[in-house]
KOLDOFI-417678 format. One record per residue (C-alpha): x, y, z; residue in three letters; chain. Coordinates in steps of 0.2 Angstrom, whole numbers. Layout:
<c1: X; c2: Y; c3: Z; zanu: ALA; volum: A>
...
! end
This chain:
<c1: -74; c2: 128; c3: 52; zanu: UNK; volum: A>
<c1: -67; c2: 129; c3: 35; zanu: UNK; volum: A>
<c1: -77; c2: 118; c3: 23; zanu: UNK; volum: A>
<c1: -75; c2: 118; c3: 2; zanu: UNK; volum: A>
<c1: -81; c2: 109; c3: -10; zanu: UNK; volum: A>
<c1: -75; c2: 107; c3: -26; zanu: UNK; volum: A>
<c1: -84; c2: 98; c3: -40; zanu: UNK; volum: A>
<c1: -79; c2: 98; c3: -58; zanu: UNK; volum: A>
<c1: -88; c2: 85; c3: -71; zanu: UNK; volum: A>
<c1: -76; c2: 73; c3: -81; zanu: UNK; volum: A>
<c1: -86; c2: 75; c3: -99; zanu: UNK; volum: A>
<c1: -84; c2: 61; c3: -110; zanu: UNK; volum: A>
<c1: -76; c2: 68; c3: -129; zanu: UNK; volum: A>
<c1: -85; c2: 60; c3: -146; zanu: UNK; volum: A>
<c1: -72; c2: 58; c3: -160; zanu: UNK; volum: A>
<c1: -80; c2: 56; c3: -176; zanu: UNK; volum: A>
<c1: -65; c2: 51; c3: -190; zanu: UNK; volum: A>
<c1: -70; c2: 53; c3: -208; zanu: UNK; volum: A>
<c1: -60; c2: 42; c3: -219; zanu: UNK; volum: A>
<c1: -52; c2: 46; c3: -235; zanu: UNK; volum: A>
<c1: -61; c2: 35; c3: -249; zanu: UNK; volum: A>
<c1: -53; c2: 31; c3: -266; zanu: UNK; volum: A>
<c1: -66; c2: 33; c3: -278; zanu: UNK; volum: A>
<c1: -66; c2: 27; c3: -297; zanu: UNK; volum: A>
<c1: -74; c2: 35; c3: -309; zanu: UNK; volum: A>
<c1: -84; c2: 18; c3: -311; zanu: UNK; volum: A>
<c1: -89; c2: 18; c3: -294; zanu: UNK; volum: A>
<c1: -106; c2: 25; c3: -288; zanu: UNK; volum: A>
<c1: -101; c2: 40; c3: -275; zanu: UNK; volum: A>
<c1: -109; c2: 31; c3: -254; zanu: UNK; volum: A>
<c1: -117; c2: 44; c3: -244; zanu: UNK; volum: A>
<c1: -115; c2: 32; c3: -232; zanu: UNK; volum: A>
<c1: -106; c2: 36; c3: -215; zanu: UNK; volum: A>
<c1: -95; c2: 25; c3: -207; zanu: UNK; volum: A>
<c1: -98; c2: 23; c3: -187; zanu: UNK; volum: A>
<c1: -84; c2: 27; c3: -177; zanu: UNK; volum: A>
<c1: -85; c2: 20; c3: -160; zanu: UNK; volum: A>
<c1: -83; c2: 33; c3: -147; zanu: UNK; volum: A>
<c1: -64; c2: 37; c3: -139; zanu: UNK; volum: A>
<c1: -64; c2: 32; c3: -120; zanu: UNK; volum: A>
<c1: -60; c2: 46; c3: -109; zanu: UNK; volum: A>
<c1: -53; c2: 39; c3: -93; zanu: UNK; volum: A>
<c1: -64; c2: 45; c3: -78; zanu: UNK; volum: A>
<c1: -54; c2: 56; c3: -65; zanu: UNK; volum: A>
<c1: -61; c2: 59; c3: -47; zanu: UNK; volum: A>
<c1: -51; c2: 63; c3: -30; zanu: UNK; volum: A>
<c1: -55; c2: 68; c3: -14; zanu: UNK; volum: A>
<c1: -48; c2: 74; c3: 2; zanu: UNK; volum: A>
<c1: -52; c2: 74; c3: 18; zanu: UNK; volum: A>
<c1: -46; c2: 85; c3: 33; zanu: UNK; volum: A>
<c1: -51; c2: 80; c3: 50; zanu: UNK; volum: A>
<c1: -46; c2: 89; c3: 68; zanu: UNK; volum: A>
<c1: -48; c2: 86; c3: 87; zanu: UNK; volum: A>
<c1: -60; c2: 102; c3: 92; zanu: UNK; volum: A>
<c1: -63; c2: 102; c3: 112; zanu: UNK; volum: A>
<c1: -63; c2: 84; c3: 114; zanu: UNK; volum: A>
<c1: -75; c2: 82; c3: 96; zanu: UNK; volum: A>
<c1: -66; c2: 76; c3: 79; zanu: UNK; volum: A>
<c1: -73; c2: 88; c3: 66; zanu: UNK; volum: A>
<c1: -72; c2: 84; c3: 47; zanu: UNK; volum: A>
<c1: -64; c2: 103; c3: 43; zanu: UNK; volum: A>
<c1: -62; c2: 102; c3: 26; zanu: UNK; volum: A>
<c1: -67; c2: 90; c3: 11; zanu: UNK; volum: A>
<c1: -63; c2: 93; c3: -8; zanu: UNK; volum: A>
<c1: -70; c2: 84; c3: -22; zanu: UNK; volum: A>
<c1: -66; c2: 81; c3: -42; zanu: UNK; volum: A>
<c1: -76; c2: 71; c3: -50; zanu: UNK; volum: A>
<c1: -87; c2: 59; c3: -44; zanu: UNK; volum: A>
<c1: -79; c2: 54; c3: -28; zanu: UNK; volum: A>
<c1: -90; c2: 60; c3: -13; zanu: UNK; volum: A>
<c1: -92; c2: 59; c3: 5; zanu: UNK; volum: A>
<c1: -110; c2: 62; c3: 15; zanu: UNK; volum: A>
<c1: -114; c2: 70; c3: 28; zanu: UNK; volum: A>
<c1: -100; c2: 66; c3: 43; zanu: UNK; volum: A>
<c1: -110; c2: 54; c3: 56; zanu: UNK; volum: A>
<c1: -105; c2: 51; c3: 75; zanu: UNK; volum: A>
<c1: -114; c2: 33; c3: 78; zanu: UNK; volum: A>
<c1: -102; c2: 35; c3: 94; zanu: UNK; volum: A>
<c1: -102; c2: 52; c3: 100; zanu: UNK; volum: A>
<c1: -90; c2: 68; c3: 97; zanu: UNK; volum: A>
<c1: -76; c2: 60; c3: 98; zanu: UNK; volum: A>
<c1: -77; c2: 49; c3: 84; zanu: UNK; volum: A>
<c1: -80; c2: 57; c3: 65; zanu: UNK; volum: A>
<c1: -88; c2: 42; c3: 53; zanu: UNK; volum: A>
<c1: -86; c2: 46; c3: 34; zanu: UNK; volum: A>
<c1: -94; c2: 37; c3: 19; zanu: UNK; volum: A>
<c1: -86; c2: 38; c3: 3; zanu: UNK; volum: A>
<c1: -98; c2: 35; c3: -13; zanu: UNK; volum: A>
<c1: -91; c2: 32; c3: -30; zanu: UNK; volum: A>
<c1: -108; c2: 36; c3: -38; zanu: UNK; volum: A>
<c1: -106; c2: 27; c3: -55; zanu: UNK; volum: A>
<c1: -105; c2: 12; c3: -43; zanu: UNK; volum: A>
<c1: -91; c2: 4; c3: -53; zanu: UNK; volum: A>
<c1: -73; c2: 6; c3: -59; zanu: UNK; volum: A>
<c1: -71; c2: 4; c3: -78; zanu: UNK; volum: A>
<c1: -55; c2: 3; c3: -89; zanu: UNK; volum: A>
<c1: -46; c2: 18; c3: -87; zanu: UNK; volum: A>
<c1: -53; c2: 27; c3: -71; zanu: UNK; volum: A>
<c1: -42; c2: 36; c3: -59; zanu: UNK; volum: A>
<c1: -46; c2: 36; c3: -41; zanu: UNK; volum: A>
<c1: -36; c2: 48; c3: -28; zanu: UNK; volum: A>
<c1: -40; c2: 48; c3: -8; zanu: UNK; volum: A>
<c1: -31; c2: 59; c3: 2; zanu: UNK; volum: A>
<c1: -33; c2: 59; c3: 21; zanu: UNK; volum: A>
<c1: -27; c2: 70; c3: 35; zanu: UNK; volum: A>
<c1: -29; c2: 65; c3: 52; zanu: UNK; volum: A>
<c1: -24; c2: 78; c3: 65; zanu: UNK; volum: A>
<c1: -16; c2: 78; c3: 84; zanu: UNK; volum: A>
<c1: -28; c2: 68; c3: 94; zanu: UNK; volum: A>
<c1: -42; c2: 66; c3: 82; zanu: UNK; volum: A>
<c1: -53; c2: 50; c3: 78; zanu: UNK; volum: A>
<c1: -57; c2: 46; c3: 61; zanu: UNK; volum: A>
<c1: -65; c2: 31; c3: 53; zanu: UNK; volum: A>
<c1: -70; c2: 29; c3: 35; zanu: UNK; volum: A>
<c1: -80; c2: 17; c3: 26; zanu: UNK; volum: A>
<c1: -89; c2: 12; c3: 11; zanu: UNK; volum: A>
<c1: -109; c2: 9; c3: 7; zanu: UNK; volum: A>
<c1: -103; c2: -5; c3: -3; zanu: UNK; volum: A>
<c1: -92; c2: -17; c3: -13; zanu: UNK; volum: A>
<c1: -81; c2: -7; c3: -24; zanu: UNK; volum: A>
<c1: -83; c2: -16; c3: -41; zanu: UNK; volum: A>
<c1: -68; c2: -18; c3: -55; zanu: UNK; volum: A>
<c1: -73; c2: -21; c3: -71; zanu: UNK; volum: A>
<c1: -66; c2: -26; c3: -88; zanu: UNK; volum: A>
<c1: -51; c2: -17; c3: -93; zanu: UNK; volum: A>
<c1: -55; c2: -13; c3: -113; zanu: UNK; volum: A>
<c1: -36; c2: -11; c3: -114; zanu: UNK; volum: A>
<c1: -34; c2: 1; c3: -100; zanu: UNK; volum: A>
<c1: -26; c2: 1; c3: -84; zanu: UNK; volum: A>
<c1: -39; c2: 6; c3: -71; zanu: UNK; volum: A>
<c1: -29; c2: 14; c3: -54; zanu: UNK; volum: A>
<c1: -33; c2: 18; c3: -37; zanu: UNK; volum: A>
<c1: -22; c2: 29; c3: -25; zanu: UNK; volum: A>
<c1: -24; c2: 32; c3: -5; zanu: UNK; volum: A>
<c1: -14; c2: 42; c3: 5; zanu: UNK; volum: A>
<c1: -15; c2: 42; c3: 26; zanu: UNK; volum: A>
<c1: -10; c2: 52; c3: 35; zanu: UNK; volum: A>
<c1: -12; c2: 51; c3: 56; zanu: UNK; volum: A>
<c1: -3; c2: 65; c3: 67; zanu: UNK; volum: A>
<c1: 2; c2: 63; c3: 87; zanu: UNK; volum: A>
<c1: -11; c2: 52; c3: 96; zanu: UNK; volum: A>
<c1: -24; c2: 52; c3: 83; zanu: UNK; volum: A>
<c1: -32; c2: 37; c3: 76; zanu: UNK; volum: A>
<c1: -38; c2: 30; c3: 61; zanu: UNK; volum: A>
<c1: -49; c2: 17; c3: 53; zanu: UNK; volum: A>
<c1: -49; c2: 14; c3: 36; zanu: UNK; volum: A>
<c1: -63; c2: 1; c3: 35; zanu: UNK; volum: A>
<c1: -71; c2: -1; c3: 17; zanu: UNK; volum: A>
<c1: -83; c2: -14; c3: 12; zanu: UNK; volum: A>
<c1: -77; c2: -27; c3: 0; zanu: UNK; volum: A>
<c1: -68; c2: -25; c3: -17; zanu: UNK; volum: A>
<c1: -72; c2: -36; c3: -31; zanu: UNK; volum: A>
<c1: -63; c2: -39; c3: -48; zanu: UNK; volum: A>
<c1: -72; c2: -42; c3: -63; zanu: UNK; volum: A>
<c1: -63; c2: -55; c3: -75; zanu: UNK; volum: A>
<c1: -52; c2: -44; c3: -89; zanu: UNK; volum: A>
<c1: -49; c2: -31; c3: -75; zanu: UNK; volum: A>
<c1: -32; c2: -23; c3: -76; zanu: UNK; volum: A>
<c1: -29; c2: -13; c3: -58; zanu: UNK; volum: A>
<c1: -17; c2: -6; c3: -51; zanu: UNK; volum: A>
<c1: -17; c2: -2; c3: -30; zanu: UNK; volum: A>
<c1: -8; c2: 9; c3: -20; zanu: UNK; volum: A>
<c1: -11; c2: 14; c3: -1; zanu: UNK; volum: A>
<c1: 2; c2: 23; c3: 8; zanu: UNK; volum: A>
<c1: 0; c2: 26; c3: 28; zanu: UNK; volum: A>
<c1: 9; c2: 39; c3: 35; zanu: UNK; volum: A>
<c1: 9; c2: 39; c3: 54; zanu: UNK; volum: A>
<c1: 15; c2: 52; c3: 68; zanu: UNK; volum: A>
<c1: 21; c2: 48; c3: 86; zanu: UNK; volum: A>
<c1: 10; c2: 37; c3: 97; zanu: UNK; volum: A>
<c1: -4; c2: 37; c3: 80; zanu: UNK; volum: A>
<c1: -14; c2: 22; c3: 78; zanu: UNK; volum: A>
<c1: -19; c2: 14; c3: 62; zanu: UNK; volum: A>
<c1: -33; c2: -1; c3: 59; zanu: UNK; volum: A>
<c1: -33; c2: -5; c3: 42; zanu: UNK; volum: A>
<c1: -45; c2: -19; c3: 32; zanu: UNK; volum: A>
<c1: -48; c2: -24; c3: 15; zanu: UNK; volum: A>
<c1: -56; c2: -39; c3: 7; zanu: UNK; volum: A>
<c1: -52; c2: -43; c3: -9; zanu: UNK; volum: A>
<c1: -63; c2: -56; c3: -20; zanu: UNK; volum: A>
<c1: -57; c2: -62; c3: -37; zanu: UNK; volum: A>
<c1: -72; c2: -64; c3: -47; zanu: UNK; volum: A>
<c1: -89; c2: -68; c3: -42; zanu: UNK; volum: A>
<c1: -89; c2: -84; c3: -36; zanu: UNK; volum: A>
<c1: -107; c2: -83; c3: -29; zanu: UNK; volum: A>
<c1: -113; c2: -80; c3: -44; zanu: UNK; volum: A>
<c1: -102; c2: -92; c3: -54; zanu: UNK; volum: A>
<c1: -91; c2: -79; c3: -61; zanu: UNK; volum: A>
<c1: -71; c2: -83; c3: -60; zanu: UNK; volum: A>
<c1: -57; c2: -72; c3: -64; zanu: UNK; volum: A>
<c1: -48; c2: -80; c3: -77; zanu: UNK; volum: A>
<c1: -40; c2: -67; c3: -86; zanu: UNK; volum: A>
<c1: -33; c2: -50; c3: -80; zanu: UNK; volum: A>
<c1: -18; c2: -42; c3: -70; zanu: UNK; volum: A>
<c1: -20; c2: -34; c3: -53; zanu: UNK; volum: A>
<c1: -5; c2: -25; c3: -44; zanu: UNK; volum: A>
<c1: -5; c2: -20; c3: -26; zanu: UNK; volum: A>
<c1: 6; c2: -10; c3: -16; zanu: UNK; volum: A>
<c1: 3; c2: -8; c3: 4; zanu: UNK; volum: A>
<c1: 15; c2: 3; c3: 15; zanu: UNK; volum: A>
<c1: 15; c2: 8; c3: 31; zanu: UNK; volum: A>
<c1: 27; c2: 25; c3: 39; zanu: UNK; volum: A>
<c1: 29; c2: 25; c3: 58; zanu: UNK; volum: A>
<c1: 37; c2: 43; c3: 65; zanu: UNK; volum: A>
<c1: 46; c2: 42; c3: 44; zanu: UNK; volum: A>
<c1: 51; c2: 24; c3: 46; zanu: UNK; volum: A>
<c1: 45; c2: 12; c3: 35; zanu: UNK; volum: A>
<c1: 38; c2: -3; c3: 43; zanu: UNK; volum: A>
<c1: 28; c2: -13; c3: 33; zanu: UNK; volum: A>
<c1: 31; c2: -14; c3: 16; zanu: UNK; volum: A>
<c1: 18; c2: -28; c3: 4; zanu: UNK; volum: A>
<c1: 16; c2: -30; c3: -13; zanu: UNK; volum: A>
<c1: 10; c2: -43; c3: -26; zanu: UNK; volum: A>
<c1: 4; c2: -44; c3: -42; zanu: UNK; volum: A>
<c1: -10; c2: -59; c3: -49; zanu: UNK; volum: A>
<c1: -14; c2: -64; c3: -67; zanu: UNK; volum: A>
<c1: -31; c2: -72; c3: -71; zanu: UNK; volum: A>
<c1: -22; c2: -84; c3: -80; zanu: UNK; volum: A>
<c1: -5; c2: -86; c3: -71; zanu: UNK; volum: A>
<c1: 2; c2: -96; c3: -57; zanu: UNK; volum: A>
<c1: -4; c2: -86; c3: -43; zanu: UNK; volum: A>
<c1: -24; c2: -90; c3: -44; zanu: UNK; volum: A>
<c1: -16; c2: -108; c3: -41; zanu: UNK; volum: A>
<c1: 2; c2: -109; c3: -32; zanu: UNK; volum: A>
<c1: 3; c2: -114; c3: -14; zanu: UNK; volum: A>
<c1: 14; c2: -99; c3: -10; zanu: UNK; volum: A>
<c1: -2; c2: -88; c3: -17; zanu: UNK; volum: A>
<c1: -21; c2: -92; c3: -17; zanu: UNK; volum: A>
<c1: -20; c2: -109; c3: -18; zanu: UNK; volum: A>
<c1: -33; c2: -110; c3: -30; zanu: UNK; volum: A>
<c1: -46; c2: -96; c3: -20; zanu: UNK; volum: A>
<c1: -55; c2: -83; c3: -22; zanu: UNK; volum: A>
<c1: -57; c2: -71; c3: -6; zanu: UNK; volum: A>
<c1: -40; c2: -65; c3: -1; zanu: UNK; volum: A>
<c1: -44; c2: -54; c3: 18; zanu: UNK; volum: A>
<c1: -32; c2: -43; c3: 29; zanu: UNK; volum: A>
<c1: -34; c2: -34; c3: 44; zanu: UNK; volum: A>
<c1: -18; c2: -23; c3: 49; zanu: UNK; volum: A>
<c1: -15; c2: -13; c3: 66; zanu: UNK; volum: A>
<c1: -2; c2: -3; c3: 71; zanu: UNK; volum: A>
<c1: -1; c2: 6; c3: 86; zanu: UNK; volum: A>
<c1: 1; c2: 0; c3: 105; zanu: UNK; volum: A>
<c1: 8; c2: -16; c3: 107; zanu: UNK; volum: A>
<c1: -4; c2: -28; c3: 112; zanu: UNK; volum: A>
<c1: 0; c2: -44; c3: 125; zanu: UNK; volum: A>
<c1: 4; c2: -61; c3: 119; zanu: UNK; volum: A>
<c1: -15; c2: -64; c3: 127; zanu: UNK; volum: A>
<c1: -25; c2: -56; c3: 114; zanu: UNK; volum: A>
<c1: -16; c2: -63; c3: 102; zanu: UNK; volum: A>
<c1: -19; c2: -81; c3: 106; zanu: UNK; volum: A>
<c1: -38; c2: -75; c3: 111; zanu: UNK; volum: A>
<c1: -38; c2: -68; c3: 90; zanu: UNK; volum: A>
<c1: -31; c2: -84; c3: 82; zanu: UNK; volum: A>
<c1: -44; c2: -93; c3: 94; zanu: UNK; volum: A>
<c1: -59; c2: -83; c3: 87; zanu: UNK; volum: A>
<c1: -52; c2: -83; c3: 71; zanu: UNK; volum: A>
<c1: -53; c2: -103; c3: 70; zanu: UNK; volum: A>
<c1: -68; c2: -103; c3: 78; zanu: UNK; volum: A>
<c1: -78; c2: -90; c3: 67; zanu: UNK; volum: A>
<c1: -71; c2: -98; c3: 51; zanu: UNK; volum: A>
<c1: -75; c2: -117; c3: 57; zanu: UNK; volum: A>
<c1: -59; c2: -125; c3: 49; zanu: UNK; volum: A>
<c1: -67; c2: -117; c3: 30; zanu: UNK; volum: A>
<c1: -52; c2: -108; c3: 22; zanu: UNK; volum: A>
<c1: -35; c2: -103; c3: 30; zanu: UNK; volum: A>
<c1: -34; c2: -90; c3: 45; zanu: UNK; volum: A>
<c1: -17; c2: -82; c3: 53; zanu: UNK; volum: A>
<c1: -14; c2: -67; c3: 66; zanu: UNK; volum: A>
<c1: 5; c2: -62; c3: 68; zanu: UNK; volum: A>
<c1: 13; c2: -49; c3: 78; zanu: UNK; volum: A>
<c1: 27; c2: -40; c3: 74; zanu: UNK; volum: A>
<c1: 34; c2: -28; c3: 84; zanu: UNK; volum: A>
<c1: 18; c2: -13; c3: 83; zanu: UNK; volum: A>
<c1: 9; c2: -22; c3: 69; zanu: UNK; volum: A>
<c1: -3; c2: -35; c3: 71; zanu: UNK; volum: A>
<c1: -9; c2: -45; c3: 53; zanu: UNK; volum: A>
<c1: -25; c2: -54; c3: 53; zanu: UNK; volum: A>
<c1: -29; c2: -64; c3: 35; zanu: UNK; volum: A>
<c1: -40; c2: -74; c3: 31; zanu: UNK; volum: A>
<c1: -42; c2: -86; c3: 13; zanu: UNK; volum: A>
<c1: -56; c2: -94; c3: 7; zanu: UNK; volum: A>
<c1: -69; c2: -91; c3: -6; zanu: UNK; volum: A>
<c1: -83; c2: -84; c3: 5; zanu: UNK; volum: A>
<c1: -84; c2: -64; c3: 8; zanu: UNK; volum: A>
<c1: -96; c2: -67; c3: 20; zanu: UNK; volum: A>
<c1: -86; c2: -78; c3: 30; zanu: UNK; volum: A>
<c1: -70; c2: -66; c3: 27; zanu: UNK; volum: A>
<c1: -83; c2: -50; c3: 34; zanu: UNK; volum: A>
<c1: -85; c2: -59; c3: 50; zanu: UNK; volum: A>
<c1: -67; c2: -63; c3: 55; zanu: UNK; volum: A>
<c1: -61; c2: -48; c3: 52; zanu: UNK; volum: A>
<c1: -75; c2: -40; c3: 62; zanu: UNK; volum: A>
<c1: -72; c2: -53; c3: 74; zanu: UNK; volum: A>
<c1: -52; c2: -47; c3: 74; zanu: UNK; volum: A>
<c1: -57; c2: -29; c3: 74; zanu: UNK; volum: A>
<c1: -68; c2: -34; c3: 89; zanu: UNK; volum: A>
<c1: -55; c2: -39; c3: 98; zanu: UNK; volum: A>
<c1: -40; c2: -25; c3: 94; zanu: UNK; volum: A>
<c1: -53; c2: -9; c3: 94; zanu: UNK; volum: A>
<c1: -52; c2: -9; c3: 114; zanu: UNK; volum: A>
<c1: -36; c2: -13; c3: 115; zanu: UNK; volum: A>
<c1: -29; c2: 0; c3: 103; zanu: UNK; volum: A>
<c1: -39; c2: 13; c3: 105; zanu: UNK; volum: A>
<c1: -51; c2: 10; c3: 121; zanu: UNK; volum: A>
<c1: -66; c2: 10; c3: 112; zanu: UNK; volum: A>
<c1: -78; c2: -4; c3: 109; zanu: UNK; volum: A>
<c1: -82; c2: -10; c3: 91; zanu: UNK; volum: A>
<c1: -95; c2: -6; c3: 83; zanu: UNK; volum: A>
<c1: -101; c2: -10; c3: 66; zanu: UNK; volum: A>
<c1: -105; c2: 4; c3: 54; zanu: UNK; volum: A>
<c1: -124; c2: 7; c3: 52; zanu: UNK; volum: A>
<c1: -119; c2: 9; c3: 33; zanu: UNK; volum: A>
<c1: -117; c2: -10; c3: 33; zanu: UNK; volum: A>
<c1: -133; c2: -15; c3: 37; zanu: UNK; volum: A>
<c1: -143; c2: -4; c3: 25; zanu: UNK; volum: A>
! end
């Protein structure tokens, strides 16, 4: 087994400017100084994980890290056969500027899933544009899930998103992500601020799924019926793999409708391989539980394994 790990600190530079002072010869000559405040230094921090089938177990074979962007200890709540990743983002929050790059290799057969401790926090731009970039990649038969635990934008965030999934013959792909504008919980609204999101999806080099939007705090989006209609929780479940029946289907939209109880707007669609839960509303809570309840339904069916929620959500 090949593991590196590669950590390199993102110090933060202090400018100090002194300024040029006219003085007259009337003028008393100030010793004083005059603060400068510090010069932000975006934050850079990537990782990359390689995993690979060994003798019917996935292995996590290699892991490289810049910055702080980490993983723990691979866990294997299910057995050999599938690897379990937490990623942490120790400053526990994204601030104007930050870079975030994860990279993802899942090889021949293999069984991947990774996840979160918890919500990824946005905050306040400061004039910068804060970006994340995820690259997955799944190789013949292999699998997997990419299911972090919410993401919430702080009003005056400015974030940019991409995630590219890049999958090989007979790969399968379960994707979830909710997204909360503001915290609404605790009476906080996003008002101001610009988030971009790009979401595509590569089957054997064909592009099958290609999303995109772009919200202002303050424009027609937050409000429009043709985007959050005036919400705060926007949820979505992708699937791609095996082509599930026209049963399971129905059964999703029936859970979904039931778990949600008529509160916010559900849908499931198929198209073809791919298989769209969403979910709007303003409750992450409620948002969490359909999507498990979808992921419920589609784990088994994609992949022949039960669902089971990862013990990192309950601690």
């Amino acid at each position: 087994m090949k593991q590196a790990t590669h950590m390199k600190d993102s110090g933060v530079t202090h400018s100090k400017v002194t300024p040029e002072h006219h003085i007259s010869p009337l003028q008393p000559v100030s010793s004083a100084k005059v603060a400068v405040p510090p010069v932000k230094v975006p934050l850079e921090a990537r990782l990359l994980m390689k995993f690979g089938e060994d003798q019917g177990a996935t292995r996590l074979f290699e892991r490289e890290n810049y910055g702080p962007l980490i993983i723990q200890k691979p866990l294997y709540q299910e057995g050999p056969e599938v690897c379990q990743v937490v990623m942490v983002h120790p400053p526990g929050g994204v601030v104007g500027g930050d870079q975030l790059e994860i990279t993802a290799h899942v090889g021949k057969s293999a069984i991947a899933q990774c996840t979160t401790p918890g919500a990824a926090k946005w905050y306040k731009a400061n004039g910068y544009i804060s970006r994340q970039k995820v690259k997955l990649e799944v190789g013949s038969h292999g699998s997997l899930e990419w299911v972090p635990q919410e993401t919430i934008f702080f009003n005056n965030a400015h974030v940019e998103l991409d995630h590219q999934v890049s999958l090989e013959k007979d790969a399968t792909y379960i994707g979830s992500e909710i997204l909360c504008f503001g915290r609404t919980a605790s009476g906080e609204t996003f008002t101001n601020g610009q988030i971009n999101s790009r979401y595509t999806i590569r089957s054997e080099n064909q592009l099958i799924w290609h999303e995109q939007f772009r919200v202002l705090g303050e424009g027609p989006a937050m409000k429009s019926p043709l985007g959050l209609d005036g919400n705060t929780v926007f949820a979505t479940l992708i699937a791609v793999g095996k082509v599930v029946p026209a049963s399971l289907i129905s059964e999703m939209r029936e859970t979904a409708g039931s778990i949600t109880e008529g509160v916010g707007l559900v849908g499931v669609t198929q198209l073809k391989s791919v298989v769209v839960a969403r979910y709007l509303g303003n409750s992450s809570e409620v948002a969490r539980r359909m999507l498990l309840g979808m992921w419920g339904l589609l784990r088994p069916a994609m992949i022949n394994r039960q669902a089971m929620v990862p013990r990192m959500w309950n601690t």
